[in-house]
Backbone bond lengths (Angstrom), bond angles and torsions (degrees), N, CA, C in turn:
res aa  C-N    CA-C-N  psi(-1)  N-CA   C-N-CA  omega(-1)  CA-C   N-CA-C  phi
1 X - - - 1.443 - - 1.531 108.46 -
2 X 1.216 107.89 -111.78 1.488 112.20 -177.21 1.411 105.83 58.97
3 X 2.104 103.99 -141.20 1.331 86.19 -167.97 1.485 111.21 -83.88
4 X 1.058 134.31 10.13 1.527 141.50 156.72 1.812 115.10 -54.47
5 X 0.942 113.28 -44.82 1.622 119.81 160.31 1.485 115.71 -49.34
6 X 1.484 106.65 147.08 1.455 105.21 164.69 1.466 116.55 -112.00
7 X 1.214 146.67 133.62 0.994 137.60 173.03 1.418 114.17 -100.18
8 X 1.713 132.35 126.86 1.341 138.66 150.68 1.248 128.98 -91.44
9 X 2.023 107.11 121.12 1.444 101.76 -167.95 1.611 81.29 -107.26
10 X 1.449 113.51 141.92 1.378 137.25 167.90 1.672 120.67 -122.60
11 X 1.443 84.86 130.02 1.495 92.41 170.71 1.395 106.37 -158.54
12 X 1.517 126.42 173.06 1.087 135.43 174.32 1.562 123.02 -85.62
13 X 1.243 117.39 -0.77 1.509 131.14 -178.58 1.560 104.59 -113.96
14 X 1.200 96.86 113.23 1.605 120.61 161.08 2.078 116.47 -34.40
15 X 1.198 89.05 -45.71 2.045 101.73 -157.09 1.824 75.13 -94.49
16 X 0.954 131.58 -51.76 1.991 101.04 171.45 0.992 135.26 -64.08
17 X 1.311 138.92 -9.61 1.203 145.74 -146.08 1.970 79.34 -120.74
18 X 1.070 130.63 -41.39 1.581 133.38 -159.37 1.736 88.24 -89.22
19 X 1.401 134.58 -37.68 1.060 133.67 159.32 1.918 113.01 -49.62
20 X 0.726 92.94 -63.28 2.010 102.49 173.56 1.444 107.82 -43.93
21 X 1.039 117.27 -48.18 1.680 138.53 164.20 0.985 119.04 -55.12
22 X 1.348 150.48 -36.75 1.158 146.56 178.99 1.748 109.00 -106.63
23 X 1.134 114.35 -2.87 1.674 110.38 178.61 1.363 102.80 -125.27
24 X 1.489 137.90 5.23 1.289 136.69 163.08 1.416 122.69 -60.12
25 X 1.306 116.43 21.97 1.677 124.46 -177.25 1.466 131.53 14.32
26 X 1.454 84.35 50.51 1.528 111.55 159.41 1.351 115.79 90.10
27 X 1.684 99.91 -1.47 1.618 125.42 -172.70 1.709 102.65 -38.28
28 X 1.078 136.87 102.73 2.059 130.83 170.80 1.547 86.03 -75.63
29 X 0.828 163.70 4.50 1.609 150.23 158.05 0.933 112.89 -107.79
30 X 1.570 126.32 56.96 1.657 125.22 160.16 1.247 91.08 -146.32
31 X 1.413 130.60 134.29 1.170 138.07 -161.64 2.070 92.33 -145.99
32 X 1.260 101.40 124.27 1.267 113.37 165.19 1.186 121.91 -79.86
33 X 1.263 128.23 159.78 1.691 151.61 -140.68 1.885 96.08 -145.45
34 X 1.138 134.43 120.39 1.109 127.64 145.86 1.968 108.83 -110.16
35 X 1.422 114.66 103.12 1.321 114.17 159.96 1.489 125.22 -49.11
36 X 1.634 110.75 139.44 1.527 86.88 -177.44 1.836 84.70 -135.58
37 X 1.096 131.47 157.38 1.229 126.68 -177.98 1.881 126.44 26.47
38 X 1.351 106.33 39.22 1.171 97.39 169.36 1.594 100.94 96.10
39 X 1.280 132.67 -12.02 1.038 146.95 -133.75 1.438 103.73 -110.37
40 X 1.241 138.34 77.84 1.138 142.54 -159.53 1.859 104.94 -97.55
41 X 1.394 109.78 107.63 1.580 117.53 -174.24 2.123 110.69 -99.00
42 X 1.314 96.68 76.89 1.886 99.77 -165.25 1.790 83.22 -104.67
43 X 1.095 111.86 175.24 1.283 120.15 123.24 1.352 149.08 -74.34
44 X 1.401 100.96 126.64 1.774 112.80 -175.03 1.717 118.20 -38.80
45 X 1.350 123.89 122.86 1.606 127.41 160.49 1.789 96.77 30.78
46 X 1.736 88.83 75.30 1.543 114.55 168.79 1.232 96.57 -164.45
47 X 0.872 148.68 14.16 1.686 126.47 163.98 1.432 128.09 -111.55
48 X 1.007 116.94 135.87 1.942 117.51 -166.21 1.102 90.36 -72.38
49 X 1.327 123.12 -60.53 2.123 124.65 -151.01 1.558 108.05 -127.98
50 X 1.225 108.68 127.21 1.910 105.21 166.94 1.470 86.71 -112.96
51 X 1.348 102.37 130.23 1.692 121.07 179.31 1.465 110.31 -105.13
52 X 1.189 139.00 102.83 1.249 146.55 -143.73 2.010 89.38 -131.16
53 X 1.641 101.11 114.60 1.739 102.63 179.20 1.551 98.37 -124.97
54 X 1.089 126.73 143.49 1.299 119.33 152.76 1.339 111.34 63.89
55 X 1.758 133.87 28.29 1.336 110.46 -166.29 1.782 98.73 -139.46
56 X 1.303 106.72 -31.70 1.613 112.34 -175.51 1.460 118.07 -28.70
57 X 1.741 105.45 -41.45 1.203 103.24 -162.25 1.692 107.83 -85.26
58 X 1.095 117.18 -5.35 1.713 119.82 160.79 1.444 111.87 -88.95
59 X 1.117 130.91 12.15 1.049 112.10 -179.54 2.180 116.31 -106.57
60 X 1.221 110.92 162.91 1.607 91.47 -161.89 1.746 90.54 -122.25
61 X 1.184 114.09 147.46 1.783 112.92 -162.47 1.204 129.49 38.18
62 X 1.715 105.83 67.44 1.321 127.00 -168.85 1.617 120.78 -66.20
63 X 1.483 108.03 -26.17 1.288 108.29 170.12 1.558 123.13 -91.36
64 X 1.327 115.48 -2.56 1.355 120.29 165.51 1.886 106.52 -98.59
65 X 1.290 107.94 -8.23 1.908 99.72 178.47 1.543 68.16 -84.27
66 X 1.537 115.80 -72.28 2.094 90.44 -152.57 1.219 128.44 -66.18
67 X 1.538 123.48 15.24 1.380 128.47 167.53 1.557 92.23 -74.72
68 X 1.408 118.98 -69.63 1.528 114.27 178.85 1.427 129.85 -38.71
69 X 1.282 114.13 -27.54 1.611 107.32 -179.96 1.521 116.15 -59.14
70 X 1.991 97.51 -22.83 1.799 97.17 -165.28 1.391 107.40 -69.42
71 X 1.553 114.91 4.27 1.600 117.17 -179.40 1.289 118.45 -88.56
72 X 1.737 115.52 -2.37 1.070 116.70 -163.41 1.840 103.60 -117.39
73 X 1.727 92.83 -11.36 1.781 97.42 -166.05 1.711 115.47 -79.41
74 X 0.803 131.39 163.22 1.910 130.26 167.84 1.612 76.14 -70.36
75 X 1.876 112.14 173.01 0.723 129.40 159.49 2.081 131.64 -38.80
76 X 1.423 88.90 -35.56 1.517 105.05 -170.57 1.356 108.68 -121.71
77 X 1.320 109.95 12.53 1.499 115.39 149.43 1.409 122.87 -53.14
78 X 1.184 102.17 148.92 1.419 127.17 149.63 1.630 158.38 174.48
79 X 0.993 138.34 -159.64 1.685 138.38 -146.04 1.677 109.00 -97.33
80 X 1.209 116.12 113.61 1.393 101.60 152.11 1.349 113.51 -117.39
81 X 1.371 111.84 156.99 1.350 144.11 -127.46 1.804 107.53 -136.25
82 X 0.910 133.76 103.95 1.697 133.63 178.65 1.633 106.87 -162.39
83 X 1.764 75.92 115.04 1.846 100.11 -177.68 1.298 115.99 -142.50
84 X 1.131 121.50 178.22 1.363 113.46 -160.61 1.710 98.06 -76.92
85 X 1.512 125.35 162.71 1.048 128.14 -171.45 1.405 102.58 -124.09
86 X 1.315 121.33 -27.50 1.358 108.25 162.28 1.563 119.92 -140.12
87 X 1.327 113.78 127.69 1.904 119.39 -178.21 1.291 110.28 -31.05
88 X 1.088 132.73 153.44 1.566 158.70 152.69 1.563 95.61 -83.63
89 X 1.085 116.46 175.84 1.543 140.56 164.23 1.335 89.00 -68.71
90 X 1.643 127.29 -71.23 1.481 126.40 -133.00 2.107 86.10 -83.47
91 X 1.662 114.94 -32.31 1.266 91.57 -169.35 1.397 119.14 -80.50
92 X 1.349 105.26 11.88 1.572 119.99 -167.73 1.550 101.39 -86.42
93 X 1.374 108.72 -44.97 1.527 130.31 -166.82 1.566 96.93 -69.27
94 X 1.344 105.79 -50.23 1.443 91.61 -168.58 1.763 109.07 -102.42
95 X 0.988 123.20 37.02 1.604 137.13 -171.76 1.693 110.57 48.07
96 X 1.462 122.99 5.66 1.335 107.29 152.46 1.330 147.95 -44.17
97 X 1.175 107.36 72.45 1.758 104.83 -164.05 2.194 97.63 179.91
98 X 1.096 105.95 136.99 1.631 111.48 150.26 1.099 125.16 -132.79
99 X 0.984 126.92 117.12 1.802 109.03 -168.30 1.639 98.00 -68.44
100 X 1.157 97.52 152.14 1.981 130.21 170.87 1.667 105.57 -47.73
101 X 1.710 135.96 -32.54 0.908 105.11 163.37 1.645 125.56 -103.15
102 X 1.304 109.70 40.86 1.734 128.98 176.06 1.366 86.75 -97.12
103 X 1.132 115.16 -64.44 1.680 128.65 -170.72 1.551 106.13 -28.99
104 X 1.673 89.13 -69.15 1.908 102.85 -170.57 1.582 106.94 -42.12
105 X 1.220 103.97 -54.59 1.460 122.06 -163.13 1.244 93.46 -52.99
106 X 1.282 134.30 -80.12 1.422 158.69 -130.47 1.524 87.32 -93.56
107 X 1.277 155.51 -26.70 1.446 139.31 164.84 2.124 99.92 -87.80
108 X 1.224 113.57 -24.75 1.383 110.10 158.81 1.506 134.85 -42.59
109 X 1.213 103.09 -54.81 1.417 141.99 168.19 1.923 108.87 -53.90
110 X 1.204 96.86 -34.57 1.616 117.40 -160.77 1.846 99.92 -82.50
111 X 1.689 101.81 -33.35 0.980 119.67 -159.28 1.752 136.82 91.06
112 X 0.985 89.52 43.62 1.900 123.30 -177.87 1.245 89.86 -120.55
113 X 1.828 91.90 151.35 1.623 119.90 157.96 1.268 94.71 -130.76
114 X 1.456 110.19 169.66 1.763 117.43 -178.29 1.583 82.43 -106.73
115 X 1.772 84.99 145.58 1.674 108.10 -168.13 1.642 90.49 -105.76
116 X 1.629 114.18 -64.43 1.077 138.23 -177.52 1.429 123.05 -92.88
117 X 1.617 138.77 156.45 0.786 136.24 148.46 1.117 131.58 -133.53
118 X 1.763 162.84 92.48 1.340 142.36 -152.32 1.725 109.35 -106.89
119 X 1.546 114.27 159.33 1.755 85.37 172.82 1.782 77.57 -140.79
120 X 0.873 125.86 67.67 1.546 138.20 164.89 1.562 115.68 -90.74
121 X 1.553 104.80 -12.00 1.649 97.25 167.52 1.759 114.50 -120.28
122 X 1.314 90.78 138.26 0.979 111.02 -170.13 1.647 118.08 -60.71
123 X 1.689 129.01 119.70 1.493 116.00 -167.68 1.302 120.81 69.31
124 X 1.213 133.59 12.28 1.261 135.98 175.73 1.827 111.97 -149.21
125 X 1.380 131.23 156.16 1.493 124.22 163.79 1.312 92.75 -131.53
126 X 1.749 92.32 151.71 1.709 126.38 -170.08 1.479 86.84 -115.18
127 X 1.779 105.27 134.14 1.308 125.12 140.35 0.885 159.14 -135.18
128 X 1.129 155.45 102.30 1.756 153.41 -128.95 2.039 87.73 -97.81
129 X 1.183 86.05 118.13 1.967 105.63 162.03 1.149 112.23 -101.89
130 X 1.263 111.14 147.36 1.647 119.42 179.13 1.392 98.07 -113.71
131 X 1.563 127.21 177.01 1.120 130.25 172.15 1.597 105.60 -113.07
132 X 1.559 114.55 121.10 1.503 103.12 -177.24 1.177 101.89 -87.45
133 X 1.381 117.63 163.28 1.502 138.23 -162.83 1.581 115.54 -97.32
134 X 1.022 89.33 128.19 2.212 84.05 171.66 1.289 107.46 -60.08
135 X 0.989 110.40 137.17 1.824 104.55 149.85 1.365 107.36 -116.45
């Protein structure tokens, strides 16, 4: 990988993605993503890792967005996962928050198993998904 890799940062906001752009230190292998209706423009069964921080809990039919990602993974791709691990008052109020076993379930469902797990950050859990295999 390294600088032979490409990395795509995606998001649905214009003014982050131009932020990513201007502090990528000069990186030519990071290529921005603007989503537009749901409309996710990656390349097909080429990507090792979709790194997903801070976003699950905005998202609406979570087990049908992570059924779709498996369209985007190599075979032996896969998902990591880091969200908050425990509510705030304010993320409670405003439904910011999923707990870690909605996640499991709901990338289970998707067709993931957890490969990895770390709990080295503080208020939040990290998880590496695998993609299980048909037989």
């Amino acid at each position: 990988m390294g600088r032979s890799g490409r990395v795509f940062a995606v998001d649905t906001n214009k003014k982050f993605l131009e932020y990513i752009r201007s502090n990528a230190g000069g990186l030519e292998n990071v290529e921005t993503v603007l989503v537009a209706e749901e409309r996710l423009d990656l390349p097909k069964k080429s990507l090792d890792l979709i790194f997903i921080r801070n976003v699950c809990h905005h998202l609406q039919g979570r087990v049908e967005y992570f059924r779709r990602l498996r369209y985007f993974l190599k075979p032996d791709g896969g998902v990591a996962i880091i969200e908050r691990s425990k509510p705030s008052t304010l993320h409670s109020i405003f439904w910011n928050y999923v707990p870690r076993e909605t996640i499991i379930g709901e990338m289970e469902e998707a067709r993931f198993t957890v490969k990895e797990e770390f709990s080295f950050l503080p208020n939040q859990f990290f998880i590496i998904f695998t993609q299980q295999v048909y037989s």
